[in-house]
C-alpha positions in Angstrom: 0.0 0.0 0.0 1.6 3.4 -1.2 2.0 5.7 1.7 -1.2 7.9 0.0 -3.4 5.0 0.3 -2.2 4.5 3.9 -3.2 8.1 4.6 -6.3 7.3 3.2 -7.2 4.4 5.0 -6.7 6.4 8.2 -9.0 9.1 7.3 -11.8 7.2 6.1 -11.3 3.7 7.4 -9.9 1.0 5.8 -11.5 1.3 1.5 -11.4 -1.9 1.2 -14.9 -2.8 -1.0 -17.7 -0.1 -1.6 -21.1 -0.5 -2.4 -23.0 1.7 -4.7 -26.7 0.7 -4.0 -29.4 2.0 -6.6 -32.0 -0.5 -7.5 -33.5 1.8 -10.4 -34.5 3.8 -12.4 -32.7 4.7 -15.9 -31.9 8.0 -15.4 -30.6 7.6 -11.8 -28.6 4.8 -12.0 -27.0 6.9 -15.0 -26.7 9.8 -12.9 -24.9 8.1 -10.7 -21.9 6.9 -12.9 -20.0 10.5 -12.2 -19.7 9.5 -8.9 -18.8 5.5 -9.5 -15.6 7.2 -11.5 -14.8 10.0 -9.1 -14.7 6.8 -6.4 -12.3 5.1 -8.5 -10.0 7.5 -8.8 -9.8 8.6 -5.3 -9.8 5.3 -3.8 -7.5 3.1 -7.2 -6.8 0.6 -4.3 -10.5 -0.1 -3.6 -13.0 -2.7 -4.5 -16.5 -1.3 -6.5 -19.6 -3.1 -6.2 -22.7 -1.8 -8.1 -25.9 -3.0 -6.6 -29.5 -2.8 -8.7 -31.8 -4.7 -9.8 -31.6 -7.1 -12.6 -33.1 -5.6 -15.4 -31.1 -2.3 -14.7 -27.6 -4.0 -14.4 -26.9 -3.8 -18.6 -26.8 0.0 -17.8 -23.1 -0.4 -15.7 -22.5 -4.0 -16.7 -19.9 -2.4 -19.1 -18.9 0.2 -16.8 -14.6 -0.2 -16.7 -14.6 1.3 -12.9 -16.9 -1.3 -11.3 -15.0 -4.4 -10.2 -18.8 -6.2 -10.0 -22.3 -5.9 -10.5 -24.4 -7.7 -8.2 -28.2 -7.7 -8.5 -31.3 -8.7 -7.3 -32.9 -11.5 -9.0 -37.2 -11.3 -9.5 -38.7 -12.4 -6.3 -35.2 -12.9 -4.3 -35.8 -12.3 -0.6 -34.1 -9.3 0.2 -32.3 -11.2 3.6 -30.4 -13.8 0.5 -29.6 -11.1 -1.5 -28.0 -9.6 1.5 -26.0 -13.2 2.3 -24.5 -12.5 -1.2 -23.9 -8.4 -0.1 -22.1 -9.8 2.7 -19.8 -12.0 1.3 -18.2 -9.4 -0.8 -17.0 -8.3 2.5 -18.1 -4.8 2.1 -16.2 -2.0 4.3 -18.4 1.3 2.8 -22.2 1.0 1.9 -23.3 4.3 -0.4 -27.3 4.3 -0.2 -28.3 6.2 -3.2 -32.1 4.7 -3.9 -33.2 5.9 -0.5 -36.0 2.7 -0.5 -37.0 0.6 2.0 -35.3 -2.0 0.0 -32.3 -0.1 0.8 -33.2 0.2 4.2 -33.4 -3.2 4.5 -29.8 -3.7 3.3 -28.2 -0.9 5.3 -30.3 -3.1 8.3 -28.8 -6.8 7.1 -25.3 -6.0 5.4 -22.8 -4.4 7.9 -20.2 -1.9 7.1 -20.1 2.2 6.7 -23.2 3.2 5.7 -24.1 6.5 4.7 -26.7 8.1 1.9 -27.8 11.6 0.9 -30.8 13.6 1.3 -33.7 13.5 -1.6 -34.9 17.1 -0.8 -38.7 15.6 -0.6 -40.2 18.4 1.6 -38.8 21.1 -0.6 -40.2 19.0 -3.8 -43.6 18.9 -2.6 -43.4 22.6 -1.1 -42.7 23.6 -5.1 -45.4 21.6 -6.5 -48.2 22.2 -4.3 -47.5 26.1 -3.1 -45.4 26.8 -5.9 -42.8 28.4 -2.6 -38.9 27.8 -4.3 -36.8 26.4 -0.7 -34.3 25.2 -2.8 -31.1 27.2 -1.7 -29.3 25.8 -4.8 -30.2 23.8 -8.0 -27.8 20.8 -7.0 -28.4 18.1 -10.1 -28.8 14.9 -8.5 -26.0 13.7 -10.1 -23.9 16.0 -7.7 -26.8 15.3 -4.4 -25.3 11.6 -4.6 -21.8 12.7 -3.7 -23.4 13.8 -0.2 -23.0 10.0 0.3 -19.5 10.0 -0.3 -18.6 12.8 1.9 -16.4 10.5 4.2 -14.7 8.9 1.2 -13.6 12.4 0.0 -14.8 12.3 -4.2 -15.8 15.4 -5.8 -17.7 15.9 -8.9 -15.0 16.2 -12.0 -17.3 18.0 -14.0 -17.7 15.3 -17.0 -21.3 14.1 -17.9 -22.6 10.5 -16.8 -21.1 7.4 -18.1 -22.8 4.4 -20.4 -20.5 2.2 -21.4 -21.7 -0.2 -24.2 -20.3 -3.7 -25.2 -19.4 -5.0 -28.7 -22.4 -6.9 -28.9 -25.0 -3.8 -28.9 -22.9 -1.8 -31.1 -22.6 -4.3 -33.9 -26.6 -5.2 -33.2 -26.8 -1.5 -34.1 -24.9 -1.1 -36.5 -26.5 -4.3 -38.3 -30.0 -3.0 -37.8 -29.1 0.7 -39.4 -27.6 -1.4 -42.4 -30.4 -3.2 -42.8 -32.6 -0.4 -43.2 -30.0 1.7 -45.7 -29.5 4.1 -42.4 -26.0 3.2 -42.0 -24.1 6.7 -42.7 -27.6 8.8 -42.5 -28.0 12.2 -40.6 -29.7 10.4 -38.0 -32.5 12.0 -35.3 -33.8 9.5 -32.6 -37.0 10.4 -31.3 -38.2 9.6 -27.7 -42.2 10.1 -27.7 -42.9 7.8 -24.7 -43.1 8.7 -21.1 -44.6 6.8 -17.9 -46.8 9.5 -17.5 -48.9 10.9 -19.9 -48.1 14.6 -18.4 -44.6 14.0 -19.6 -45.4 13.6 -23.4 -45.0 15.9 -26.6 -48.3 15.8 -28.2 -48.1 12.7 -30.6 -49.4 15.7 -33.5 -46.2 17.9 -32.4 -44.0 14.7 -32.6 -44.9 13.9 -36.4 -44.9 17.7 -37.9 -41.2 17.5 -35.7 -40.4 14.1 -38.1 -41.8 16.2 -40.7 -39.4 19.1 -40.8 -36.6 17.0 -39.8 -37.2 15.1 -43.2 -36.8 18.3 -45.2 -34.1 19.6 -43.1 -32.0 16.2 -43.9 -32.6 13.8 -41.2 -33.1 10.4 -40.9 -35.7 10.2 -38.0 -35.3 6.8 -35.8 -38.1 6.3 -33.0 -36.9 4.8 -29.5 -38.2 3.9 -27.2 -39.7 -0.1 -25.0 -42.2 -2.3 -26.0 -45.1 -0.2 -24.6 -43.8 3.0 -27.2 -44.7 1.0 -30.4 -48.4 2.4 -30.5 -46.9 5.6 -30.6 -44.0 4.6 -33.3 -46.4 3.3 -35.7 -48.0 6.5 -35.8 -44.4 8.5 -36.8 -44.0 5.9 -39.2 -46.6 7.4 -41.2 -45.4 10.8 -40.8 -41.9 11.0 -41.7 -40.0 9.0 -39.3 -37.8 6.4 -41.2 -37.4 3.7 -39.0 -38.3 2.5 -35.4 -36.7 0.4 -33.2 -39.3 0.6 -30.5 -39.8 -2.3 -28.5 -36.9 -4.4 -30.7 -33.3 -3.0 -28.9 -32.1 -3.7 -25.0 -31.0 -1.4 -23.1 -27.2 -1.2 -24.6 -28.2 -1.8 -28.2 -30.5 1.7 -27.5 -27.4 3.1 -25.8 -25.5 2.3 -29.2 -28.5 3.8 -31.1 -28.2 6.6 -29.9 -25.0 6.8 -30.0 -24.6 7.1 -33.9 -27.6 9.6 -33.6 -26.4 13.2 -34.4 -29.6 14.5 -32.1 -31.9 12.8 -29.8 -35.5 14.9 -28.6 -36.7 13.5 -25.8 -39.1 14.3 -23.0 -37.8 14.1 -19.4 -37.0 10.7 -19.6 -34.3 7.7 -19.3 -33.4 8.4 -22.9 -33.1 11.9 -21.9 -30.3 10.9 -19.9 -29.0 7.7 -22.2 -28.7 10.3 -24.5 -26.1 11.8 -22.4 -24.2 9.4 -21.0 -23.1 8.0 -24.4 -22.7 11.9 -25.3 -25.0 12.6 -27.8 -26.7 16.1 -28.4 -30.3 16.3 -26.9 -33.0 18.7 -27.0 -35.3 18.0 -24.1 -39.0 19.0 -23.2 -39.5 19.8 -19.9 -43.3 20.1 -18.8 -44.4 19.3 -15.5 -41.2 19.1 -13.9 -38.7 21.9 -13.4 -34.5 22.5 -13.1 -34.6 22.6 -9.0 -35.7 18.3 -8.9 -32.5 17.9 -10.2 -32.8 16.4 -13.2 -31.8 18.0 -16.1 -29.3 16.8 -18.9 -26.1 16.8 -16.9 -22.8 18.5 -18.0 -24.2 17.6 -21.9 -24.8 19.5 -24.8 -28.2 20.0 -24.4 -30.7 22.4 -25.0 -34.2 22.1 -22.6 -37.1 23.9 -23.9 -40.0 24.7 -21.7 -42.3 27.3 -20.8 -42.7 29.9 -18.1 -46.1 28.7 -16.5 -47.9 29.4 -13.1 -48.8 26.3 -12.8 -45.5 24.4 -13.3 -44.4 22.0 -11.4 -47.3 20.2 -10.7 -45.9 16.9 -10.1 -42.5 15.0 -9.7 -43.1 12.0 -12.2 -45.6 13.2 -14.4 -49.8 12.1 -14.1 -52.3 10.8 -16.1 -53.9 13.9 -16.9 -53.1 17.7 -16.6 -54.3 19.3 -13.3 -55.7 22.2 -15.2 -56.6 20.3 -18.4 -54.8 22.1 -20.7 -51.4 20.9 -20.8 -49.4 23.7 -22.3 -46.9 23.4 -20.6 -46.0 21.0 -23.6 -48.5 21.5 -25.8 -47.1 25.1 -26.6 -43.4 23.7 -27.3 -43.9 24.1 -31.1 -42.2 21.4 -33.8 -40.4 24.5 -35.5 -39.0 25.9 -31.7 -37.4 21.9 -32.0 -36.3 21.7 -35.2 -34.0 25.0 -34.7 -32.9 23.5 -31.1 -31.7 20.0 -33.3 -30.4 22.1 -35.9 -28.3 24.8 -33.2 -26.9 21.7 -31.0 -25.6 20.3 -34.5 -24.5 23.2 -35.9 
């Protein structure tokens, strides 16, 4: 051990294995990823173990500064999955879902624990009194750090981190070639969200695929299984191609990749987008800057619109409180087209 390591190991304990704990969701376990490589290069000597649930782990199963990936299987009883936890041998524990799953762990798998604080009363203060308590906008990205206060990593100022394998970049690149895309000014186009709050009017989303077309793009719709309704109807206004529903996780990571723009709503492509550094314009409706969640340290435009009644929720609802939705609805398809055609400038 080099005598900086020692020095270490006597300010924070002995760094022996760390683990990162965030069960899901896209963009957060993304958002994380600044962190995972701000720990590796503080602590080289030490032992990184990502923690998350099983269909999330393709999103740091590539990731070069994890040592592991461990995750929950469907239905595992959380007191096996912490057996496993255990006999890693863990020294630090960084909480960064804040669940009761987590709880559970920090409960059953002993070591350092610490975690950071989600801001919750200040979030529901802005939604339902519209009162800003927010000192700062922190990104979340940089809230998760709070975790690692006692382990001494700073944020290094580089966007988040999704590392692909060879396997979803060929699939990519295969499925482009198949369609005559390989080489094409390329747009991917995120229409889907959870909540219906969240999306760009499906009309807005094919006069955008529109205008793309006669500005020169190639427009690719992304986006899971539950998306295809929605793809179907681009495909008959302008988009070229749609791999909703068809890629995993990676081989949309590598989509994206070889895009020259993404749109998306607040979303996990949003932040896929990102992490794999591709331009994005996003549309921000019901949420706003101070959750945190933002496109971090990317080239990135967000578009949105000045409105009394924004935020009025955290995730997005099924309908709009005041049943007009424009706080979307009056994000125009020419205000995004000049976005796309600025970031690629």
């Amino acid at each position: 051990m080099t005598g900086e390591a020692r020095q270490r190991s006597r300010s924070f304990g002995a760094v022996l294995c760390v683990l990162v704990v965030r069960f899901s969701s896209i963009g957060d376990i993304l958002l994380t990823t600044p962190l995972v490589r701000a720990l590796t290069r503080r602590h080289p000597e030490a032992k990184l173990v990502y923690v998350t649930k099983r269909a999330m782990a393709p999103l740091v199963s590539d990731n070069p500064h994890l040592a592991e990936v461990v995750s929950l299987e469907p239905g595992e009883p959380i007191r096996h999955f912490a057996r496993r936890l255990r006999g890693l041998g863990p020294t630090h524990g960084l909480d960064l879902h804040g669940s009761l799953r987590s709880a559970a762990l920090r409960l059953l798998v002993h070591c350092r624990w610490s975690s950071y604080r989600k801001r919750k009363l200040g979030r529901a203060l802005l939604i339902s009194t519209k009162l800003d308590v927010y000192r700062t906008h922190v990104p979340v990205a940089e809230r998760y750090f709070e975790a690692a206060r006692r382990l001494d990593a700073r944020p290094d100022g580089e966007p988040p981190e999704f590392c692909l394998g060879k396997g979803a970049q060929d699939r990519a690149a295969q499925w482009l070639g198949d369609r005559a895309l390989a080489g094409a000014r390329l747009a991917a186009l995120a229409p889907g969200a959870a909540h219906a709050t969240k999306r760009w009017p499906i009309a807005h989303w094919s006069a955008l695929a529109e205008e793309l077309r006669a500005a020169g793009y190639k427009s690719v719709v992304v986006g899971g299984p539950e998306d295809r309704g929605l793809a179907e109807q681009l495909m008959g206004s302008g988009a070229a191609a749609s791999a909703a529903g068809e890629f995993s996780l990676q081989e949309t990571g590598a989509l994206l990749a070889r895009a020259q723009v993404v749109i998306s709503g607040d979303t996990g492509v949003m932040h896929m987008a990102t992490a794999v550094r591709t331009p994005v314009v996003a549309l921000f409706g019901p949420t706003v800057e101070q959750f945190g969640f933002f496109p971090y340290r990317a080239r990135a435009l967000v578009l949105q619109r000045a409105l009394d009644c924004r935020p009025c929720s955290a995730t997005g609802t099924a309908h709009c409180p005041m049943g007009h939705h424009r706080c979307l609805g009056d994000i125009t398809p020419a205000e995004v087209a000049a976005a796309a055609q600025r970031l690629v400038a």
